[in-house]
SEGU-21198 format. One record per residue (C-alpha): residue number from 1; x, y, z; residue in one letter. Coordinates in steps of 0.02 Angstrom, whole numbers, plus 50000, padded with zeros to 5 digits. Layout:
N
  nr  east north    up rest
 NUM     X     Y     Z    A
...
This chain:
707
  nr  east north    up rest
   1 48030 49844 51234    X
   2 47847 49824 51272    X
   3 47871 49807 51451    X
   4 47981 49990 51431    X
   5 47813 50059 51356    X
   6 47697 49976 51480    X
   7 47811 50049 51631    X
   8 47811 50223 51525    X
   9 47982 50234 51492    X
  10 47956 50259 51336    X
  11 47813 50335 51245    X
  12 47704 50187 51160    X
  13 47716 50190 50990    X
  14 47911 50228 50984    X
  15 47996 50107 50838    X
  16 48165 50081 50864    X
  17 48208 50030 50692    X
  18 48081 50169 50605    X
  19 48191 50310 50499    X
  20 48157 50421 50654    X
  21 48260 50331 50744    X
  22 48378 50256 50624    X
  23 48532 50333 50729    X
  24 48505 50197 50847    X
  25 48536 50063 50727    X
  26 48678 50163 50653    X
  27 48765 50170 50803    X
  28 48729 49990 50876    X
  29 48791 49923 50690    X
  30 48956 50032 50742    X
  31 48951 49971 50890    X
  32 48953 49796 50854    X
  33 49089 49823 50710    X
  34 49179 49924 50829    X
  35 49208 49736 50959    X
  36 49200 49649 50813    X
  37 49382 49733 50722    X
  38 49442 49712 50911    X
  39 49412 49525 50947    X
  40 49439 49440 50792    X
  41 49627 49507 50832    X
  42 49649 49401 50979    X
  43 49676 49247 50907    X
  44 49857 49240 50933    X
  45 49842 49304 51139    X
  46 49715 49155 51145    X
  47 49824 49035 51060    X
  48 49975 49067 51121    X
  49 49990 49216 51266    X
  50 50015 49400 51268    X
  51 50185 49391 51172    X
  52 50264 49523 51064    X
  53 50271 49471 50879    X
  54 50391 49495 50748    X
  55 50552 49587 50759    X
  56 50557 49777 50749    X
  57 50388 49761 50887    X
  58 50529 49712 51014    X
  59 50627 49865 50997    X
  60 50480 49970 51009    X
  61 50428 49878 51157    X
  62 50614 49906 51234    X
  63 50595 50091 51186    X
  64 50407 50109 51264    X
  65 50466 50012 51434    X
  66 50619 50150 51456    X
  67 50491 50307 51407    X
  68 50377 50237 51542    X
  69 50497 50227 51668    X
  70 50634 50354 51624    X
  71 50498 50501 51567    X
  72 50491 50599 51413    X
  73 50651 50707 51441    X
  74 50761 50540 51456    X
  75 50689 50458 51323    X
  76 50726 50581 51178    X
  77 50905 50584 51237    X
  78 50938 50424 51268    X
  79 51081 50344 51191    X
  80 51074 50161 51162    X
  81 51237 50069 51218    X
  82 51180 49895 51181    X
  83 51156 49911 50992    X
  84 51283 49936 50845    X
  85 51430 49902 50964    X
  86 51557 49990 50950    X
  87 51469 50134 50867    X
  88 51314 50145 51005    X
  89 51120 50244 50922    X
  90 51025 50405 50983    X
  91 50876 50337 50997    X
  92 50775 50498 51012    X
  93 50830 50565 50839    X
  94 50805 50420 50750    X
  95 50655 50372 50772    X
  96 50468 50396 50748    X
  97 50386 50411 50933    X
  98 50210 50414 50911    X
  99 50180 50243 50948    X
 100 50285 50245 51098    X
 101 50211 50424 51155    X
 102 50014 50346 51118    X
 103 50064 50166 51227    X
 104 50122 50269 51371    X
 105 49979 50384 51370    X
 106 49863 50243 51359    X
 107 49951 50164 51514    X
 108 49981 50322 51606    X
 109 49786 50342 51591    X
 110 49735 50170 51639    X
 111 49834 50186 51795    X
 112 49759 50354 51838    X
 113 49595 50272 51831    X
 114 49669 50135 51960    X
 115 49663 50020 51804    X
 116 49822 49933 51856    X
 117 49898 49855 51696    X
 118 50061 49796 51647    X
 119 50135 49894 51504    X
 120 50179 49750 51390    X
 121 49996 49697 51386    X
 122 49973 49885 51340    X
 123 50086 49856 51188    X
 124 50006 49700 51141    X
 125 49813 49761 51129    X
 126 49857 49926 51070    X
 127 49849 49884 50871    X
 128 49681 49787 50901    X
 129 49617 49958 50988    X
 130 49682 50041 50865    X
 131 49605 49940 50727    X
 132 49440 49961 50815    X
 133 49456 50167 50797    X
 134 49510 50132 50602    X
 135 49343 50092 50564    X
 136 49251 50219 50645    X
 137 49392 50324 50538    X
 138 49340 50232 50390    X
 139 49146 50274 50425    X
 140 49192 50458 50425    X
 141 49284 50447 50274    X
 142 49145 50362 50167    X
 143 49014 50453 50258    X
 144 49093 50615 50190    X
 145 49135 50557 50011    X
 146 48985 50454 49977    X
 147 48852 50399 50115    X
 148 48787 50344 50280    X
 149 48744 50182 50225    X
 150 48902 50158 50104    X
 151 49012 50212 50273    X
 152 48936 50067 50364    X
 153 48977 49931 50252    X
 154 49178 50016 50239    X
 155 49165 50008 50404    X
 156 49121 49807 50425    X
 157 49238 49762 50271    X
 158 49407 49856 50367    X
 159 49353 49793 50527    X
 160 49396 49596 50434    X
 161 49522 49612 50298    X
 162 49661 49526 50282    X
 163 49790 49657 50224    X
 164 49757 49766 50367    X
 165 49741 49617 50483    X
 166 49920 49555 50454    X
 167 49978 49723 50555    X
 168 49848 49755 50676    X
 169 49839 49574 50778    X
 170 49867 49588 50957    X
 171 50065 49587 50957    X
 172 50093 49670 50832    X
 173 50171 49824 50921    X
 174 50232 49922 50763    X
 175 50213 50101 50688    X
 176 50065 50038 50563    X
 177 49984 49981 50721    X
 178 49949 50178 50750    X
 179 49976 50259 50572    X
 180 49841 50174 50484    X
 181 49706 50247 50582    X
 182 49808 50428 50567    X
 183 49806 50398 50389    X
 184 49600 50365 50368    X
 185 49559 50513 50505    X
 186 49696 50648 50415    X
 187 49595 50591 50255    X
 188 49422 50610 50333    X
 189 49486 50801 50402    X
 190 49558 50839 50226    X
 191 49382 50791 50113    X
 192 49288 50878 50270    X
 193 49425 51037 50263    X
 194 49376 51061 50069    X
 195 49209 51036 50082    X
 196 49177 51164 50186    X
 197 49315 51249 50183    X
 198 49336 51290 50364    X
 199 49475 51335 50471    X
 200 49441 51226 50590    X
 201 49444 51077 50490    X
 202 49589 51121 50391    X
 203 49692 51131 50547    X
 204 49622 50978 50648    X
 205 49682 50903 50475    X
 206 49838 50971 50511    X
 207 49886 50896 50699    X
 208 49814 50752 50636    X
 209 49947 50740 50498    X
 210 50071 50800 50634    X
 211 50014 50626 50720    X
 212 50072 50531 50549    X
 213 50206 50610 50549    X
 214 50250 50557 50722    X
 215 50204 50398 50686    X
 216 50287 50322 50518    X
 217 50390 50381 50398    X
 218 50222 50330 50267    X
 219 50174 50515 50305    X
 220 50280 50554 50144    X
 221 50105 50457 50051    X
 222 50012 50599 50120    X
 223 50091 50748 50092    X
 224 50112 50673 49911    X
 225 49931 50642 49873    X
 226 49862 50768 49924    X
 227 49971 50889 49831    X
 228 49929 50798 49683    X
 229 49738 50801 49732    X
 230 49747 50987 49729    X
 231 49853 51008 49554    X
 232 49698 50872 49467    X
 233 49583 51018 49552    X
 234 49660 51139 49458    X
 235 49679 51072 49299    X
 236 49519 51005 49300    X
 237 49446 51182 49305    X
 238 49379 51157 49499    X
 239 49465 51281 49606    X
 240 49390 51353 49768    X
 241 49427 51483 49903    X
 242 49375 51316 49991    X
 243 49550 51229 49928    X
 244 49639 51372 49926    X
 245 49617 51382 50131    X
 246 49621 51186 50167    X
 247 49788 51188 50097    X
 248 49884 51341 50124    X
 249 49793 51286 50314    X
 250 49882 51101 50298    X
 251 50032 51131 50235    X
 252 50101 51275 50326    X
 253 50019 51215 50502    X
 254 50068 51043 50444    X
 255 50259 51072 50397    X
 256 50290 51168 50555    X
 257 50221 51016 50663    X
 258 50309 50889 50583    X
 259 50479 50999 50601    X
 260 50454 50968 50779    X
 261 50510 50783 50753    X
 262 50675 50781 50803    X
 263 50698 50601 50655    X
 264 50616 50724 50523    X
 265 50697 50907 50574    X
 266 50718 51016 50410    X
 267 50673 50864 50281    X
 268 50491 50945 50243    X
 269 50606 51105 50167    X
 270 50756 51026 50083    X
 271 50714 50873 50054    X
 272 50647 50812 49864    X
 273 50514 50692 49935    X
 274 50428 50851 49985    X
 275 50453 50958 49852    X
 276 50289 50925 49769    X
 277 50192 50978 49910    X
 278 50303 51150 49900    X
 279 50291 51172 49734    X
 280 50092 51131 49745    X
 281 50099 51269 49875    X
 282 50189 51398 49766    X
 283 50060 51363 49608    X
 284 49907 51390 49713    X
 285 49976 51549 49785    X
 286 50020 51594 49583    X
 287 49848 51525 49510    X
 288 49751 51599 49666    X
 289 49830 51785 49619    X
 290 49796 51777 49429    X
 291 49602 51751 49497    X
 292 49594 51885 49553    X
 293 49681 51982 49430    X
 294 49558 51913 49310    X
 295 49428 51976 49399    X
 296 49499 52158 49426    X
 297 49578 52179 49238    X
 298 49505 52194 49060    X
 299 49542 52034 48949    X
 300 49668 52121 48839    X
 301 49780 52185 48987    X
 302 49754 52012 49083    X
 303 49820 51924 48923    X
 304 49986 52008 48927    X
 305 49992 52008 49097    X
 306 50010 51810 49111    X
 307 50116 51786 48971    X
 308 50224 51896 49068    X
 309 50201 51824 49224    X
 310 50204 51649 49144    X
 311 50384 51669 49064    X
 312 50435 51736 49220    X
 313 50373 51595 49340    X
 314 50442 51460 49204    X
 315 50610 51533 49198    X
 316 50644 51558 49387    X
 317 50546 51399 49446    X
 318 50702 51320 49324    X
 319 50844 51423 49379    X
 320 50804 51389 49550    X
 321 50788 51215 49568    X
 322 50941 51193 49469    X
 323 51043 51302 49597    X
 324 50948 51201 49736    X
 325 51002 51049 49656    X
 326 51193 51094 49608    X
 327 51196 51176 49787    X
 328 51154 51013 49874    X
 329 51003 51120 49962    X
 330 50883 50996 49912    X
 331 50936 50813 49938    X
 332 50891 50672 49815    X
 333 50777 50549 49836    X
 334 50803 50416 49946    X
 335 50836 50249 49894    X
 336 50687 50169 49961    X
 337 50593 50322 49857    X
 338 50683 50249 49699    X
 339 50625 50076 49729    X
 340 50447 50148 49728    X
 341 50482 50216 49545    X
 342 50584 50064 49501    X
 343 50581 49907 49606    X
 344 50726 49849 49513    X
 345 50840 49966 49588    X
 346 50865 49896 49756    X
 347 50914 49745 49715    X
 348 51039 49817 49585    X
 349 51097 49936 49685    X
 350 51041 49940 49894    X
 351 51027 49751 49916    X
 352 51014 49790 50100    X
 353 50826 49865 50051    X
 354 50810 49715 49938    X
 355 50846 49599 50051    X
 356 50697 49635 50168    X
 357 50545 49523 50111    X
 358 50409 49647 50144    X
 359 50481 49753 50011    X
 360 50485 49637 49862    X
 361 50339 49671 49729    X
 362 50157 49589 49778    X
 363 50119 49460 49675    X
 364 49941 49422 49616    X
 365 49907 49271 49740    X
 366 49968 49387 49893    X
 367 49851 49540 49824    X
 368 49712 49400 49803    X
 369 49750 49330 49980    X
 370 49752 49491 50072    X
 371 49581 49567 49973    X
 372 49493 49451 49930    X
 373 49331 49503 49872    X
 374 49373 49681 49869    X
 375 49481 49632 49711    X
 376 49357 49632 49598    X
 377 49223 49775 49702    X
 378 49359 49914 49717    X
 379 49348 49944 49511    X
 380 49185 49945 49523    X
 381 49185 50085 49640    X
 382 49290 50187 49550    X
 383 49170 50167 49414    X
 384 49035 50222 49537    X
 385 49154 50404 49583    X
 386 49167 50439 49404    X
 387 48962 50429 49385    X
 388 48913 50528 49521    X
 389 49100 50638 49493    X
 390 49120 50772 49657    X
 391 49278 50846 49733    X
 392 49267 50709 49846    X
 393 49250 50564 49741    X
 394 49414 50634 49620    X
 395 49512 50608 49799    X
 396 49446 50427 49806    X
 397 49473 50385 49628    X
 398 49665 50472 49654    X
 399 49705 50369 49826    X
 400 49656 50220 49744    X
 401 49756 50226 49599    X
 402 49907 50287 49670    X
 403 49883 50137 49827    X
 404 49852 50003 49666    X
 405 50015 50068 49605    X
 406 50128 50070 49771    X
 407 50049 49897 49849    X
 408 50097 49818 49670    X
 409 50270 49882 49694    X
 410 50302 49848 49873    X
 411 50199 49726 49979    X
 412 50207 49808 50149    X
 413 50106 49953 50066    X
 414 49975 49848 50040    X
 415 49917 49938 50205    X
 416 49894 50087 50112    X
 417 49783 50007 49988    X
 418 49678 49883 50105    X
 419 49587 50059 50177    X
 420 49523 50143 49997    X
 421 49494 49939 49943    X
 422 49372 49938 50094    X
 423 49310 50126 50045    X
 424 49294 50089 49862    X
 425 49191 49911 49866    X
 426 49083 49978 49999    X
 427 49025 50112 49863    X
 428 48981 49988 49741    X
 429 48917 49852 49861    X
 430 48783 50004 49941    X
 431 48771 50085 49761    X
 432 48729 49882 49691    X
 433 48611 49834 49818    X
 434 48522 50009 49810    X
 435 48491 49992 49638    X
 436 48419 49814 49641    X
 437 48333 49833 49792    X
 438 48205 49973 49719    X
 439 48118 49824 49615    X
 440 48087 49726 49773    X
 441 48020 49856 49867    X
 442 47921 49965 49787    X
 443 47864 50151 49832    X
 444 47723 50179 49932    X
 445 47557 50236 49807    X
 446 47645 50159 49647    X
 447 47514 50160 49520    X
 448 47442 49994 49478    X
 449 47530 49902 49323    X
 450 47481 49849 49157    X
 451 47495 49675 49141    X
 452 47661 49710 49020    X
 453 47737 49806 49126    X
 454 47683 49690 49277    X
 455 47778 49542 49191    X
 456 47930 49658 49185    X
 457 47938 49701 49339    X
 458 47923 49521 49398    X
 459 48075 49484 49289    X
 460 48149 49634 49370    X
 461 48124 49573 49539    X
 462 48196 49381 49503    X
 463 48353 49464 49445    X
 464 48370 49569 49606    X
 465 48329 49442 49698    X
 466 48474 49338 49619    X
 467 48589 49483 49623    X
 468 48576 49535 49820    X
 469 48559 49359 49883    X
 470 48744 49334 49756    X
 471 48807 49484 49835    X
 472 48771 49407 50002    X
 473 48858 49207 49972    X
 474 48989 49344 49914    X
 475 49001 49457 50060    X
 476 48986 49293 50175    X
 477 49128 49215 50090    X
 478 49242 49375 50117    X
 479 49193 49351 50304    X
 480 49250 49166 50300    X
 481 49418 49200 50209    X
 482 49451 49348 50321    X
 483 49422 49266 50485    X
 484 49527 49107 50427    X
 485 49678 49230 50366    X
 486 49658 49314 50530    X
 487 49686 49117 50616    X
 488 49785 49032 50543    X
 489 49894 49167 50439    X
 490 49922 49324 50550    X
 491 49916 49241 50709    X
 492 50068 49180 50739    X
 493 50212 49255 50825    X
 494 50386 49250 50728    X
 495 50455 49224 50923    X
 496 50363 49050 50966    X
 497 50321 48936 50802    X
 498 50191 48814 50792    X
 499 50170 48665 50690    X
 500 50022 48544 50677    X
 501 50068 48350 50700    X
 502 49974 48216 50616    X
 503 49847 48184 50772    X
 504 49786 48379 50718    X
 505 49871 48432 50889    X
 506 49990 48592 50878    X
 507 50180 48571 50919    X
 508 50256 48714 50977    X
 509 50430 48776 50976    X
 510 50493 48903 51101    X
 511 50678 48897 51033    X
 512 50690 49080 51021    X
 513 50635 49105 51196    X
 514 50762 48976 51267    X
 515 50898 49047 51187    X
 516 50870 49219 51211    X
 517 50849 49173 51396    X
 518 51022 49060 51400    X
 519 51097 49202 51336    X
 520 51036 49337 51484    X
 521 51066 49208 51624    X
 522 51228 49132 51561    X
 523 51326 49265 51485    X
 524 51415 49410 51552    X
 525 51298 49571 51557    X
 526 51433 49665 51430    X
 527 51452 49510 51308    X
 528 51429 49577 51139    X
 529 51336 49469 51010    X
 530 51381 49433 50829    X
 531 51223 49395 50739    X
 532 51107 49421 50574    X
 533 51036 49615 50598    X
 534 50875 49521 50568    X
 535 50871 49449 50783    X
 536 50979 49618 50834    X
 537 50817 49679 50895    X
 538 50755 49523 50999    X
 539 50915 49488 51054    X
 540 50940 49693 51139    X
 541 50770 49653 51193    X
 542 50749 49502 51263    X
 543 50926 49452 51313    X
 544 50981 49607 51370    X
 545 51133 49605 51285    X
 546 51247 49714 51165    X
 547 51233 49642 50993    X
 548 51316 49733 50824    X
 549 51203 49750 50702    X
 550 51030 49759 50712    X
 551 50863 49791 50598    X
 552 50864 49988 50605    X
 553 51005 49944 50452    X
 554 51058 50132 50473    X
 555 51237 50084 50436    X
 556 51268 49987 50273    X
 557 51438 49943 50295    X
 558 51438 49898 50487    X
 559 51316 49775 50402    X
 560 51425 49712 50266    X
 561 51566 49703 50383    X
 562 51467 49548 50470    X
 563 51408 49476 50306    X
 564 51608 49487 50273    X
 565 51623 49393 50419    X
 566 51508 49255 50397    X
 567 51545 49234 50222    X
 568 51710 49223 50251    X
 569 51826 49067 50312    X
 570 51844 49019 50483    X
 571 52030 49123 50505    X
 572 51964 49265 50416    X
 573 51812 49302 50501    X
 574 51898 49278 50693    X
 575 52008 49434 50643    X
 576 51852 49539 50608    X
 577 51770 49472 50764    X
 578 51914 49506 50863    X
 579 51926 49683 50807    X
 580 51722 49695 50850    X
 581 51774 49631 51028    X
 582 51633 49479 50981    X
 583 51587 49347 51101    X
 584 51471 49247 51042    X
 585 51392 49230 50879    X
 586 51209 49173 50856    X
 587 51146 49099 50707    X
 588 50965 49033 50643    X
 589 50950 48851 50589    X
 590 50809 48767 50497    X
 591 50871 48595 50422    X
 592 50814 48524 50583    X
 593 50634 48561 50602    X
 594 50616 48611 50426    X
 595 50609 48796 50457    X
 596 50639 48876 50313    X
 597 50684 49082 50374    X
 598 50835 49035 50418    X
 599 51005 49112 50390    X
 600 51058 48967 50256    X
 601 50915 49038 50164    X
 602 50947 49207 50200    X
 603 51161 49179 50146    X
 604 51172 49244 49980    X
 605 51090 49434 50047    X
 606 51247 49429 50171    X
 607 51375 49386 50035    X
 608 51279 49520 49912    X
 609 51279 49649 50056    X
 610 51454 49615 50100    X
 611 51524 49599 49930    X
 612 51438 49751 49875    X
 613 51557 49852 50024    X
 614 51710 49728 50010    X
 615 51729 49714 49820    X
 616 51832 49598 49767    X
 617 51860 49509 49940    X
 618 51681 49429 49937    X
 619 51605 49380 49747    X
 620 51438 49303 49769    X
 621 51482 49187 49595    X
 622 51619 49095 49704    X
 623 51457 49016 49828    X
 624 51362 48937 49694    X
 625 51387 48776 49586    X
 626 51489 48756 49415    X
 627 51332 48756 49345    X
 628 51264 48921 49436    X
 629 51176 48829 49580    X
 630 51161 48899 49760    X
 631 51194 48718 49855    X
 632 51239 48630 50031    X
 633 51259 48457 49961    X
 634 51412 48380 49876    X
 635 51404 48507 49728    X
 636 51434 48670 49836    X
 637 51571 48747 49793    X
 638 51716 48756 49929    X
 639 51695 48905 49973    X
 640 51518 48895 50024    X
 641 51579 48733 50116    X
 642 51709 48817 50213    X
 643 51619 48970 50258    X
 644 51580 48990 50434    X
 645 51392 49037 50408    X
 646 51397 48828 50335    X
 647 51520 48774 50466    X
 648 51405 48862 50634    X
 649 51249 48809 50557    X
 650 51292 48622 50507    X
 651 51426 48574 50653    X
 652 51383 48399 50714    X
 653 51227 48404 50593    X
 654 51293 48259 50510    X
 655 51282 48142 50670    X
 656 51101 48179 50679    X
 657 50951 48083 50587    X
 658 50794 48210 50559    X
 659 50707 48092 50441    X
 660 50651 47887 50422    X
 661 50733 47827 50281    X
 662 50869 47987 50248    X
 663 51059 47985 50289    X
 664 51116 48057 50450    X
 665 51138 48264 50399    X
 666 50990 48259 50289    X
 667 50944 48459 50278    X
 668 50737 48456 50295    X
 669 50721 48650 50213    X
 670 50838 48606 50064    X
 671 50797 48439 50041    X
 672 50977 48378 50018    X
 673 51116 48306 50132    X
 674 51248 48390 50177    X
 675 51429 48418 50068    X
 676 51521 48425 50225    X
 677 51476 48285 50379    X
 678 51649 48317 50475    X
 679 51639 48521 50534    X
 680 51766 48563 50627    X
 681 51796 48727 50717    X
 682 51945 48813 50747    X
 683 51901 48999 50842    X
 684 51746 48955 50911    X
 685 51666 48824 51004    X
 686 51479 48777 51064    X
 687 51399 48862 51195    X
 688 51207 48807 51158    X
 689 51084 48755 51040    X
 690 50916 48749 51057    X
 691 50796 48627 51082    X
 692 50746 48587 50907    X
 693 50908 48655 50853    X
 694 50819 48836 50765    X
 695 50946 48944 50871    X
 696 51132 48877 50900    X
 697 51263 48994 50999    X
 698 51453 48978 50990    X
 699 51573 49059 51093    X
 700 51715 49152 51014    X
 701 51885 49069 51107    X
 702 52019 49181 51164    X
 703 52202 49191 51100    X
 704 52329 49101 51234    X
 705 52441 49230 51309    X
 706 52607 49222 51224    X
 707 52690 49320 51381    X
């Protein structure tokens, strides 16, 4: 920098770091958070390669690849052959396409830059880049609720944690990848629209939320909160022509936009998940008319006026929504919308939703894991709101009670509440350190102290000293657990697993791979697959082949008809897979390697799914134990032992030795050996399995022709 000053590039004197130029810190801090949210993503592409994760990535992948090369037009009306056989999918109108629409923009512009790239790479770094745009997002949002300095640090803390990690590492090519950062900016333009109350604002807060809505079907958190952001305005006494526009702005902009997604269509009007937001809408238009009738009439004439009015509303807000209601107009709530209110209600009554781990309730561990630190900050900025209370800190302390609620319910919405946990313990870290700070550096001109008041202040000073040097070991801590999460925890792809041996080397295990692969070069291009709906996605994408079912679960009892089948006896399930037209089934197999997602572990949600559709014919009590026990050993009951999930998964398992010391059939993930050694298979015979025997593939044989 002295050199720059001797050359006279720039003037001497200039200070970089003085409060004249404290932009240029600002911005290199961004900067450096902005590469930092980025990189520490990459783990996994380092590790491993450039691999899709997961399993619902793969069919976005498969739907991005066909957009890219088909163009728009083809895209929304392309019907997809190759999944639920016989039944076929639109794909167009049953989706959400923003994060196909923002991949191919992001290649189409790369290419017209003559950045030649291939469009799977694309999918793979787009949630890191997307991550990296969060946290400006996040800066925005805290710089407009609290401060600069409180933005920064929400800014550094989203960049790193855990819960938002877990869907943002390179591979991870799925909606939250995009609608996270949609979610943060469509907040930023909503505290910015009410603040100033702007047109402008109110409608870039609009095509923002038309970008949610695109995106995930989580846009129903949105049009939710802020609805009841606006009704807490109005109760608490707080109304503004400023709300008044940001709203009536958002919401009829807002639910005209997301109309135009063919998967959403008239929902926004009929539909009870957005009724709030309507009826919101209808009150503000009501209170915003008796304001100005107060204003214009005497008190006595006012006063009868709303009672009036009041009775009036009342009765025909009730007759109508009955008549909506008994009409069918507005639908009920879905049952994923239920589970949300009660999460015992999937299991007792949807156990397809149940049966999908990311939507059983978080436990404390998994909220500990995932926020570490911010566990015990984000309280302490709410308490921080409700000092300093504004319009914008009410939205804060409402998102984060309503995310604390939701994330405890369902796990995958811990994304919701890993943003305002960021948000919320950056305002009391800055607020914390602010305070203590003052008594280790003084004002400029402070008037000389007694010696009393000297010996308090030095006692002052040794407690901020201990509390911002605690704060830091804390904050440095955070940055350990987040970067070891983001390792060892999020970094590995569901499609190659990785073990470490006793030497410390990592073993890896490319079964899924090798049998997708066998299937595409060894099976005829219109062989249709019998599998879990869990792989239907991988198995479209990667093998190129018609499978059944897959994890769109659109159709419950297409579903239950293959739980029927594999929970079924051999006989029994080679009439349903002859009327499917099956040939091949795939199944998942752990008790090898000691892999425990497999589909032994994952039987009883098939029997529950297919009993709950085929009552009577499948009774989940009839696959456990005498004494109530879900077992492979000698215990299991005989139908479990003759099912022919148990006979494809354990056929010629009981010739093979997996540990010193154990029997031959000795089951690693259950820690038992087998009931039944001698499986023998009537319909179907082996085509492959795998090299560590995780994936095993059976060919369905053919009746003899009796003519």
């Amino acid at each position: 920098m002295g050199l720059l000053q001797d050359m006279g590039v720039i003037p001497k004197g200039t200070r970089f770091f003085s409060a004249d130029n404290s932009f240029i810190v600002k911005y290199l801090i961004l900067g450096i958070i902005y590469v930092l949210a980025f990189a520490v993503r990459l783990t996994s592409v380092l590790r491993f390669e450039s691999v899709i994760h997961e399993f619902d990535p793969y069919f976005n992948f498969r739907s991005t690849k066909y957009l890219v090369s088909e163009g728009f037009y083809s895209f929304h009306n392309w019907f997809d052959e190759a999944a639920w056989y016989p039944l076929g999918r639109i794909i167009g109108g049953t989706i959400y396409p923003g994060l196909m629409v923002t991949a191919a923009f992001v290649f189409w512009g790369l290419n017209a830059i003559n950045l030649t790239v291939n469009i799977r790479n694309v999918c793979v770094l787009l949630a890191p880049f997307m991550a990296s745009n969060t946290t400006i997002a996040t800066y925005l949002l805290t710089k407009e609720t609290r401060d600069e300095k409180s933005g920064l640090i929400a800014a550094a803390l989203i960049a790193v944690v855990p819960g938002y990690i877990s869907r943002s590492v390179a591979g991870s090519y799925d909606n939250e990848a995009v609608a996270i950062f949609a979610l943060i900016f469509t907040y930023y333009l909503w505290v910015k629209a009410v603040k100033t109350g702007s047109l402008f604002w109110s409608a870039g807060c609009a095509l923002t939320y038309f970008y949610m809505v695109s995106a995930w079907g989580g846009y129903i958190f949105i049009i939710n909160l802020i609805p009841l952001y606006v009704l807490v305005m109005l109760i608490a006494g707080r109304y503004s022509h400023r709300l008044y526009i940001a709203y009536n702005t958002l919401y009829i902009l807002g639910t005209i936009l997301s109309m135009q997604i063919p998967f959403v269509g008239f929902q926004p009007v009929y539909s009870s998940e957005h009724m709030a937001a309507f009826g919101v809408f209808g009150l503000l238009q009501l209170y915003a008319g008796i304001y100005w009738l107060k204003s214009i009439l005497n008190p006595e004439l006012f006063s009868k006026l709303f009672r009036t009015l009041f009775v009036t509303v009342a009765v025909g807000v009730v007759v109508g929504l009955a008549a909506a209601m008994a009409t069918g107009y507005v639908s009920p709530w879905t049952g994923r919308f239920y589970t949300l209110l009660d999460p015992t209600y999937a299991k007792e009554h949807i156990p397809i939703i149940a049966s999908v781990s990311e939507h059983q309730p978080t436990t404390w561990a998994s909220l500990f894991f995932d926020l570490h630190l911010l566990c015990f900050m984000l309280p302490a900025g709410m308490y921080f709101c409700f000092k300093d209370m504004t319009d914008a800190s009410i939205f804060l302390i409402l998102y984060g009670v309503t995310s604390i609620y939701f994330a405890g319910v369902m796990v995958r919405l811990m994304l919701v509440l890993a943003p305002i946990a960021c948000v919320l313990s950056a305002i009391s870290i800055s607020a914390t350190i602010q305070n203590y700070m003052q008594y280790l550096l003084p004002a400029r001109g402070k008037k000389r102290l007694s010696s009393g008041e000297d010996r308090l202040s030095s006692v002052d000073s040794q407690v901020s000293i201990v509390v911002v040097l605690g704060s830091a070991v804390l904050l440095c801590f955070y940055v350990i657990h987040c970067t070891w999460v983001a390792s060892e925890a999020y970094s590995s792809p569901s499609i190659v697993l990785a073990a470490k041996q006793p030497d410390g080397s990592r073993l890896i295990f490319d079964d899924f791979r090798e049998a997708y692969w066998w299937l595409r070069q060894n099976t005829k291009e219109d062989a249709k697959i019998m599998s879990w709906w869990d792989y239907g996605y991988q198995i479209t994408a990667m093998a190129n082949r018609t499978i059944l079912v897959d994890n769109n679960t659109w159709n419950n009892t297409h579903i239950a008809t293959v739980g029927k089948a594999m929970s079924s006896d051999e006989d029994t399930a080679f009439e349903i897979m002859k009327k499917l037209d099956v040939d091949y089934v795939l199944v998942i197999f752990g008790g090898m390697t000691g892999y425990s997602s497999d589909d032994i572990n994952k039987f009883l949600w098939m029997v529950r799914i297919g009993g709950g559709v085929y009552k009577g014919e499948i009774v989940e009590k009839d696959y456990f134990t005498p004494s109530g026990e879900y077992k492979i050993d000698k215990e299991a009951s005989k139908t479990m032992l003759n099912c022919l999930m148990y006979k494809l998964c354990y056929y010629r398992f009981g010739e093979v030795h997996t540990e010193y010391g154990k029997p031959g059939g000795y089951d690693r993930v259950r820690n038992a050996e087998i009931g039944n050694k001698d499986v023998r298979l009537k319909h179907v015979e082996e085509a492959f399995t795998s090299q560590h025997w995780i994936v095993r593939i059976y060919k369905v044989k053919r009746e003899d022709n009796r003519s």
